[in-house]
N, C-alpha and C positions, 0 to 999 in steps of 0.2 A: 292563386291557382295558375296565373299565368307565368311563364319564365323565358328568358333570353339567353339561347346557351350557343356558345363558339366551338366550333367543330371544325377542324382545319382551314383554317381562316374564313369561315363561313358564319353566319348568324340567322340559328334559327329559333322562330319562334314556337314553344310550345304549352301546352295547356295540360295540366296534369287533372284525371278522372277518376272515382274512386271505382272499383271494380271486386266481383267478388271471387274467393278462390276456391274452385271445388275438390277439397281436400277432406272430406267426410267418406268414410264406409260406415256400410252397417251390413252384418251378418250374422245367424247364426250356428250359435255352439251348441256342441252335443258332452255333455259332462259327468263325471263319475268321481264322487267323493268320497275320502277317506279321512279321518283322523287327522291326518298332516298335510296330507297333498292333495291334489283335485287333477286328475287324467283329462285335458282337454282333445276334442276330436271334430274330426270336418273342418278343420279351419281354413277359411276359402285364399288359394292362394293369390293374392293382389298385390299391385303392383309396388310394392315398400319393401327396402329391406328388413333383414331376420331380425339385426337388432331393434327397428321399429317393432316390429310385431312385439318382440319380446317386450318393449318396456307401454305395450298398449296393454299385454295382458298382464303383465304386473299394477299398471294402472286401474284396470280393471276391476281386478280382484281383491286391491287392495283399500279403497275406494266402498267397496260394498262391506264394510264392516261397519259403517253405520246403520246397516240393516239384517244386522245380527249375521253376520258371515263377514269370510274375507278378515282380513287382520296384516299383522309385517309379514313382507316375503323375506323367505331365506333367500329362493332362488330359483327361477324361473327357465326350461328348457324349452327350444322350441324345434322342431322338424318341418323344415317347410315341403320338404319333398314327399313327407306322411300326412301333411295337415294334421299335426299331433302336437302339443304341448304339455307339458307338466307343470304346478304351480307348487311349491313347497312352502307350507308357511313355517315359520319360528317357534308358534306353538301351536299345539294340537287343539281345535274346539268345533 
């Protein structure tokens, strides 16, 4: 844990510390399902990009098909300026 590192002809000593990273949200959704796709709404906007978002609620959703729902997505839309997403699955169930 300890290390000696050169720094413009300098030498300094340092100690590396494990530390934790606060990268968790938790929020909720308001949801409305159909046959193929599921209309997500309220989605709180935070501070991640759209592509994040998008591949948390593809993770999501796809994830929960071992709890009888959820299954392949086709395709995943997301509006961050609506707090609105759409999840498209592959097939219908």
């Amino acid at each position: 844990s300890k290390h000696c590192v050169n720094l413009d002809s300098r030498t300094a000593n340092v100690t590396v510390k494990p530390f934790e990273l606060d990268m968790g949200f938790q929020f909720e959704l308001h949801v409305t399902v159909s046959g193929k796709k599921i209309n997500v709404s309220d989605i709180p906007e935070l501070p991640i990009s759209e592509d994040w978002m998008r591949d948390k609620l593809e993770l999501h959703f796809y994830k929960t098909e071992q709890a009888e729902g959820g299954g392949e997505i086709e395709e995943v839309t997301y509006n961050k300026g609506s707090g609105t997403g759409v999840i498209t699955f592959l097939k219908p169930g």
